[in-house]
C-alpha positions as CSV (number, residue, x, y, z in Angstrom):
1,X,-13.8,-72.3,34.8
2,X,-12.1,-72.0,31.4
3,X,-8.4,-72.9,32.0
4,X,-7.3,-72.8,29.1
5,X,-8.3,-69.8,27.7
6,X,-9.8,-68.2,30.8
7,X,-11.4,-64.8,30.3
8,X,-9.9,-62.8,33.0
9,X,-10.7,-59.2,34.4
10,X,-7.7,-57.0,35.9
11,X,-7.9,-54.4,38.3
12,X,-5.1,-51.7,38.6
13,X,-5.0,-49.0,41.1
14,X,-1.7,-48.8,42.4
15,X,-1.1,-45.0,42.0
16,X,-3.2,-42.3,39.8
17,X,-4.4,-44.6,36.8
18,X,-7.4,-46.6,37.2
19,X,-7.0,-49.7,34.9
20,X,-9.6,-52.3,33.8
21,X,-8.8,-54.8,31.3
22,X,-9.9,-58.0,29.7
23,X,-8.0,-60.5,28.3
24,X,-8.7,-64.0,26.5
25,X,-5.7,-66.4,27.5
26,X,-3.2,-64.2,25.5
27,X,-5.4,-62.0,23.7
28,X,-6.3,-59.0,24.8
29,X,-9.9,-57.5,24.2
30,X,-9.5,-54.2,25.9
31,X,-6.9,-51.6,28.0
32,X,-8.9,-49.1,29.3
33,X,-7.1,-46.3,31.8
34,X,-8.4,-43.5,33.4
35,X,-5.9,-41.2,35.1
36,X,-6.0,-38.6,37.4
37,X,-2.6,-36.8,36.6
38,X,-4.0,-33.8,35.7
39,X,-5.5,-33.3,39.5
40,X,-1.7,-33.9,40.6
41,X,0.5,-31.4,38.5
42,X,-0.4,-28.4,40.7
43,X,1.3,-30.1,43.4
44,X,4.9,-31.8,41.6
45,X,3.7,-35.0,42.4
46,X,1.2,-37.8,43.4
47,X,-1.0,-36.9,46.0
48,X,-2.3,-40.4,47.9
49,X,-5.8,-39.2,48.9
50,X,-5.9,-37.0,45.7
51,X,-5.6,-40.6,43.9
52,X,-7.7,-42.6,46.2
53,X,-10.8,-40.6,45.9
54,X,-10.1,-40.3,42.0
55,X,-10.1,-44.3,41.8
56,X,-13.3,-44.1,43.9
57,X,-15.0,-42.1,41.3
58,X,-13.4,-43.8,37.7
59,X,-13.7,-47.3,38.7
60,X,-17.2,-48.0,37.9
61,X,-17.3,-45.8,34.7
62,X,-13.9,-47.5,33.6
63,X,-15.3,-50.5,34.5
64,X,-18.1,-50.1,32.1
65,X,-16.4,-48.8,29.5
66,X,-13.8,-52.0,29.0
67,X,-16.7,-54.4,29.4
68,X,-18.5,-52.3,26.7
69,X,-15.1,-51.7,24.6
70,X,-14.5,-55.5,25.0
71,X,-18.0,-57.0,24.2
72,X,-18.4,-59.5,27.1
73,X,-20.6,-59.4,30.5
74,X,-19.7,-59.1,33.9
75,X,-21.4,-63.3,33.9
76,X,-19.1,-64.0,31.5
77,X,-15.7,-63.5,33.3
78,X,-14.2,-66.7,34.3
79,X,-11.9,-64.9,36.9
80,X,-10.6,-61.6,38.3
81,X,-7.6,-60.3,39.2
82,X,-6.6,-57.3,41.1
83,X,-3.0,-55.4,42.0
84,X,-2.7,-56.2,46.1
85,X,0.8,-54.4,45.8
86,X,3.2,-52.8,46.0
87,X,1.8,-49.2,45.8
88,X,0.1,-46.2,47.4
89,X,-1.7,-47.9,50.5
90,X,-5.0,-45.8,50.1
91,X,-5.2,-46.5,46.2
92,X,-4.3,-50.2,46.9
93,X,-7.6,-50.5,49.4
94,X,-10.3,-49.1,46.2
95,X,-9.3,-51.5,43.9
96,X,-8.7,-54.1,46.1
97,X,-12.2,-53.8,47.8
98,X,-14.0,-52.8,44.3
99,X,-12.7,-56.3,43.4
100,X,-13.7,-57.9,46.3
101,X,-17.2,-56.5,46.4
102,X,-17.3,-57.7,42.2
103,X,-16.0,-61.3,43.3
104,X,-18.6,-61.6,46.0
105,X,-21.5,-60.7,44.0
106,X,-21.0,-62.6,40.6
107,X,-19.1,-65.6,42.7
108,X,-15.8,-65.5,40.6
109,X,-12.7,-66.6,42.3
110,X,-10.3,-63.6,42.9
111,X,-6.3,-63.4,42.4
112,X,-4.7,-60.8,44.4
113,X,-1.8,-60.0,42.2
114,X,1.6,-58.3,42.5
115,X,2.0,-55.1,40.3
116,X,6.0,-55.5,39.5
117,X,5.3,-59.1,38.0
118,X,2.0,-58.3,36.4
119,X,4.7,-55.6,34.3
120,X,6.3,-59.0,33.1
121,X,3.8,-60.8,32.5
122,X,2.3,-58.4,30.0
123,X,5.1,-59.3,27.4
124,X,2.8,-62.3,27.1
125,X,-0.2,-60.9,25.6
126,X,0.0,-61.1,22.0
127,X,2.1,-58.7,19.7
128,X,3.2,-57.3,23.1
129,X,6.7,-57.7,22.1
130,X,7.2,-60.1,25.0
131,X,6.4,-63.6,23.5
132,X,7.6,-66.0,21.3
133,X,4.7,-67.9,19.5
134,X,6.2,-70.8,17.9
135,X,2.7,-70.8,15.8
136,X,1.0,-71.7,19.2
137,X,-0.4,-69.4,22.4
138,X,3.3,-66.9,23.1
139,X,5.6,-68.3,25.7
140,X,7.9,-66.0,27.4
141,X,11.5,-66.6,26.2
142,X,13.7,-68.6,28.6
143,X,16.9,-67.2,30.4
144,X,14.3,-64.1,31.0
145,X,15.3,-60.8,32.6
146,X,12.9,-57.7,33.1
147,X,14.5,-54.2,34.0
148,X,11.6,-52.6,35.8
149,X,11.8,-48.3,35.7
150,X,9.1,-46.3,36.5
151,X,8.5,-43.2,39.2
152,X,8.4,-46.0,42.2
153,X,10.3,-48.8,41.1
154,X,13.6,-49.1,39.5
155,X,14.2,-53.0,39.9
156,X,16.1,-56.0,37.6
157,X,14.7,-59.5,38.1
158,X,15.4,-62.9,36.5
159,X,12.4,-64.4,35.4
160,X,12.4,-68.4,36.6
161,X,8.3,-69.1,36.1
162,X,6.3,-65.7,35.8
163,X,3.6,-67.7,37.9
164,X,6.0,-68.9,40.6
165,X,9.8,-67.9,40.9
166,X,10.5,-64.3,40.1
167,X,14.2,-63.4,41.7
168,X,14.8,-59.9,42.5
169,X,19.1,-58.8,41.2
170,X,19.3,-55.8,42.2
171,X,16.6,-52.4,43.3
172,X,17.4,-49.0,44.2
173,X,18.1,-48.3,47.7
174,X,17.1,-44.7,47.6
175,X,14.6,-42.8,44.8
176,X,13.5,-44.6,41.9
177,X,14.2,-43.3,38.9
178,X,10.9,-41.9,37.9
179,X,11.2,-40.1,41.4
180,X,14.4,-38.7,40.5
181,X,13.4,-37.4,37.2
182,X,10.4,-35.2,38.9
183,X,12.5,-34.1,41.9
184,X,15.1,-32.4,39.1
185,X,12.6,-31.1,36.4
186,X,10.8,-29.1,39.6
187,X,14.3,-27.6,40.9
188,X,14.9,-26.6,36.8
189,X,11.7,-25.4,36.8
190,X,10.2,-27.8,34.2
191,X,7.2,-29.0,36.2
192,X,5.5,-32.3,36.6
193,X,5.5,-35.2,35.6
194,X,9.0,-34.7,35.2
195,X,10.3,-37.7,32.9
196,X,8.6,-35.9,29.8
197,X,9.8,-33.0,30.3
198,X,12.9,-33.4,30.7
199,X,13.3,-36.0,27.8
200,X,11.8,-33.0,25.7
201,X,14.3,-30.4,26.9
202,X,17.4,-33.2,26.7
203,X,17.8,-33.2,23.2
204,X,18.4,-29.8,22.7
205,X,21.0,-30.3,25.0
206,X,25.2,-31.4,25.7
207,X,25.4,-34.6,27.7
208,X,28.9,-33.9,28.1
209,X,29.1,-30.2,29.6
210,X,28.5,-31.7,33.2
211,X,29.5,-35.3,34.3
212,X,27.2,-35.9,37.0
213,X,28.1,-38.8,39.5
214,X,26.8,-42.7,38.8
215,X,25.7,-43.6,42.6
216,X,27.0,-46.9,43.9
217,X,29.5,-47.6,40.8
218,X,32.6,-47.2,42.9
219,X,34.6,-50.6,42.8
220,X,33.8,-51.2,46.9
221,X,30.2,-51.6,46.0
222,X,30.5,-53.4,42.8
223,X,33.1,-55.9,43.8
224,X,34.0,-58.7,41.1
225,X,31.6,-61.3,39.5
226,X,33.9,-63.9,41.7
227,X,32.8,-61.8,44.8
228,X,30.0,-59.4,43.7
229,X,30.2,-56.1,46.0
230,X,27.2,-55.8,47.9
231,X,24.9,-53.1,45.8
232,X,26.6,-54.8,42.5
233,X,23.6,-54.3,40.9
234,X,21.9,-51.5,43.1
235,X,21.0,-48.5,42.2
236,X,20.9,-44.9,43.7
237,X,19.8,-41.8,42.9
238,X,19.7,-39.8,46.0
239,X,23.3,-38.4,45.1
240,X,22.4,-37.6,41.7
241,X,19.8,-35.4,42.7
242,X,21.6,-33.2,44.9
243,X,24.0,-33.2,42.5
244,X,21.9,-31.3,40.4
245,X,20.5,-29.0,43.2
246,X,24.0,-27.8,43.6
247,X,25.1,-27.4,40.2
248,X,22.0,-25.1,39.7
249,X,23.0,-23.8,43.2
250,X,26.5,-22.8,41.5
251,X,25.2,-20.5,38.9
252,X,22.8,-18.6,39.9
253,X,25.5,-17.8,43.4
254,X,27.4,-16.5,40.2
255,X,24.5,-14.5,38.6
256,X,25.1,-16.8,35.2
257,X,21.7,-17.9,33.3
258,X,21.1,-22.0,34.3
259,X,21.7,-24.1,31.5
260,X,18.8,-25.9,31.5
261,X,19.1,-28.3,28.2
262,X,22.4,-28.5,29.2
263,X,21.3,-30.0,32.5
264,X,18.6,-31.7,31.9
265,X,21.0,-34.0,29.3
266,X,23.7,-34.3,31.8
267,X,21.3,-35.6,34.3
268,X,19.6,-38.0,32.0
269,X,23.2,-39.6,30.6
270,X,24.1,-40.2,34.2
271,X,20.6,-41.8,34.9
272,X,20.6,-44.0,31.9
273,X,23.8,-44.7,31.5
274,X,23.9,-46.7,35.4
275,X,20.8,-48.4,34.6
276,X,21.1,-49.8,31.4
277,X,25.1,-50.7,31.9
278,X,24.5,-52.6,35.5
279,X,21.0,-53.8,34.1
280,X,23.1,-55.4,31.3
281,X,25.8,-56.3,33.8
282,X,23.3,-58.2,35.8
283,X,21.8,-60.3,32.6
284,X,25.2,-61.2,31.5
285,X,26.5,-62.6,35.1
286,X,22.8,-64.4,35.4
287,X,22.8,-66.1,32.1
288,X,20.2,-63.8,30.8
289,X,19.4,-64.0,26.9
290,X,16.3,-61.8,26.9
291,X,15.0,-58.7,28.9
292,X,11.8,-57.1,28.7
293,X,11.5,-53.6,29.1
294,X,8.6,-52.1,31.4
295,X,7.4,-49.4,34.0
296,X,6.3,-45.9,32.9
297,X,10.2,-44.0,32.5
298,X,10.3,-47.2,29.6
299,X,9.1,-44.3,27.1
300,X,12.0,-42.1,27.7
301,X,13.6,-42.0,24.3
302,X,17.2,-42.1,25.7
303,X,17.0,-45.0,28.1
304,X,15.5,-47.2,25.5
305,X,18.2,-46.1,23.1
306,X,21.1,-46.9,25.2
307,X,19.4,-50.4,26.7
308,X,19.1,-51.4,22.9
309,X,22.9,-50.8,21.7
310,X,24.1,-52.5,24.9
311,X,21.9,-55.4,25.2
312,X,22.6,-55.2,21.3
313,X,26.6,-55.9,21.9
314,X,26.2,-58.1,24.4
315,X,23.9,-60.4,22.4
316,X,20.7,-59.7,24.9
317,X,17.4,-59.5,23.0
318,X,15.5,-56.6,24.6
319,X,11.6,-56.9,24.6
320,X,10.0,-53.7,24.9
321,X,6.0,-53.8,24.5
322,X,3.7,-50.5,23.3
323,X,4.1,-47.8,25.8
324,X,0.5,-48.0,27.1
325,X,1.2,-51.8,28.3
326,X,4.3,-50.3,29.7
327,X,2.7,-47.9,32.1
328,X,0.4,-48.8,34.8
329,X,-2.3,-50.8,33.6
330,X,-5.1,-53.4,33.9
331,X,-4.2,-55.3,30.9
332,X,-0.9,-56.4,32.6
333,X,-3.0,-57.4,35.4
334,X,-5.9,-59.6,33.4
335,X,-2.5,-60.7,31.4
336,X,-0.7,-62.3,34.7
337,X,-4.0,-63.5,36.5
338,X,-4.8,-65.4,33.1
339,X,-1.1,-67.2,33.5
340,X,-2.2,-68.4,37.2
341,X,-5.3,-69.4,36.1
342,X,-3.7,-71.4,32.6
343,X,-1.2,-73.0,35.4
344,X,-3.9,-74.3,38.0
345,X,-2.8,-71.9,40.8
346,X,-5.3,-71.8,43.3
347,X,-7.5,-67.9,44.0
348,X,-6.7,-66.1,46.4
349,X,-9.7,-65.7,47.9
350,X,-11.3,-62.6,49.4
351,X,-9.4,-62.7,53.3
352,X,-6.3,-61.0,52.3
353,X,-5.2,-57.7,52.6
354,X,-3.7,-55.0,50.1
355,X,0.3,-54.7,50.5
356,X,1.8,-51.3,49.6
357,X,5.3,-53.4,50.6
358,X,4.5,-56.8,48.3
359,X,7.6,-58.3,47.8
360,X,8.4,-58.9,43.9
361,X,9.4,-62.4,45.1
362,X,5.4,-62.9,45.6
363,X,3.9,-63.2,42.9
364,X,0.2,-63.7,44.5
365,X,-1.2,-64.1,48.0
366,X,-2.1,-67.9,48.6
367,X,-5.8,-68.1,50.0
């Protein structure tokens, strides 16, 4: 096997997007998603066995598509990698075993990845935004954070060795905020998937006209850096959302017309303005120069905004790569397996089992 620059297959199916892609060491040959959002709007969210039975029917034609797209045969892969969690449980089991089945019949060894690192990891690929080249293969930067947002995940980590010591800072403890954003555009009405949507309707409306509460920034669960409060870096959003319910609650008990914009922009300040202030708090108290930017709500105009002037003042270097390596994707998944691979970590093997838990702290299962 080529370990230096190992051609490496990835496998994403962690929630509705069925990802294949191919990368060469850093490069990457192909990205190619298929999604099956459409099949979910109807219902103001992700359906488990909707998105199961959609993976069962893209993989092989995505499949086919990025070897096409990338130019290369099935023979030629030197390894494959596949998300093993966290995630839906019954979208997990069709990638996992469509890998599996591949690794078995061509006799390539297998690395059961986790999704949350394989986010990082795509900051490596080249122009990703990630990487610092130095006129050699891009290294990510050291002293590296990653502020992870997307509709199940809202997570900061410090990056130690992206194929060995990830450390998780601080998680939500309720919704993420991807879930947060859909919950609010169904009760104003704006339907699904909500983050668009409401980023749309924001900008037409006044931040300020509501002050919506930032969950766990009271001073008993921040604390002090000397003693840090127990959710110092925690999120929640649970609060915020009921929040809203009742504000909307308010005015039509009134008979007055809900301010939509007006809501949607109050809602958004509160939700960026927590993550990127105790994201940024959480780099500066952990030495952390760079952060890289991932997860699907990473394309919300107004979190990317207020992340960059903040990290910006406190002299943090915020990474963010495209916005279809920022959503769910095989690429990040060929990217991270092609790190394990470069660093002699041995394949997982074909024994273990799909994790809809995995621990970020794991970066792949051991044979």
């Amino acid at each position: 096997m080529n370990r230096t620059q190992p051609l490496v297959l990835g496998i994403e199916s962690s929630c509705d997007e069925t990802g294949v892609g191919i990368v060469r060491g850093t490069t990457l040959l192909t990205n190619t998603v298929s999604s099956s959002m459409d099949e979910h709007v109807r219902f103001g969210g992700v359906i488990p066995e909707i998105a199961s039975r959609a993976h069962l029917d893209a993989f092989v034609p995505t499949l086919e598509q990025a070897l096409s797209d990338a130019g290369v045969a099935l023979d030629d892969v030197d390894a494959i990698a596949v998300t093993s969690g966290p995630g839906l449980a019954g979208a997990l089991m069709v990638g996992v075993c469509a890998a599996k089945a591949l690794a078995v019949a061509t006799g390539k060894p297998l690395y059961a990845i986790n999704h949350l690192v394989a986010h990082v990891g795509v900051g490596l690929l080249d122009g990703a935004g990630g990487g610092r080249h130095n006129g050699t293969a891009p290294q990510l930067p050291e002293n590296l954070g990653a502020l992870l947002v997307s509709g199940g995940h809202t997570e900061i980590l410090r990056i130690n060795s992206i194929t060995d010591d990830v450390q998780l800072l601080g998680s939500t403890i309720d919704d993420a905020a991807g879930e947060a954003y859909d919950k609010v555009a169904r009760i104003l009405g704006l339907g699904y998937p909500g983050g668009p949507a409401i980023d749309k309707v924001a900008r037409t409306g006044n931040p300020k006209s509501i002050r919506f509460p930032r969950g766990l920034s009271q001073p008993k669960y921040m604390g002090t850096a000397e003693e840090p409060g127990r959710h110092r870096y925690d999120w929640s959003f649970s609060g915020l959302k009921t929040a809203v319910a009742r504000c909307v609650e308010q005015f039509e008990a009134r008979g007055e017309e809900v301010p939509v914009a007006d809501i949607a922009a109050a809602f958004q300040d509160a939700v960026v303005d927590v993550i990127s202030s105790k994201a940024v708090l959480a780099c500066r108290e952990h030495g952390i120069k760079d952060v890289l930017l991932g997860g699907g709500v990473a394309a919300n105009s107004r979190l990317r905004e207020l992340t960059g002037q903040r990290c910006a003042s406190a002299g943090i270097r915020l990474h963010v790569p495209p916005l279809d390596l920022c959503t769910d994707n095989g690429a990040m998944v060929a990217a991270l397996g092609a790190q394990l691979v470069m660093a002699g970590v041995e394949p997982s093997g074909i024994r273990f089992a799909p994790d809809s838990s995995m621990p970020v702290t794991s970066v792949s299962l051991p044979a």
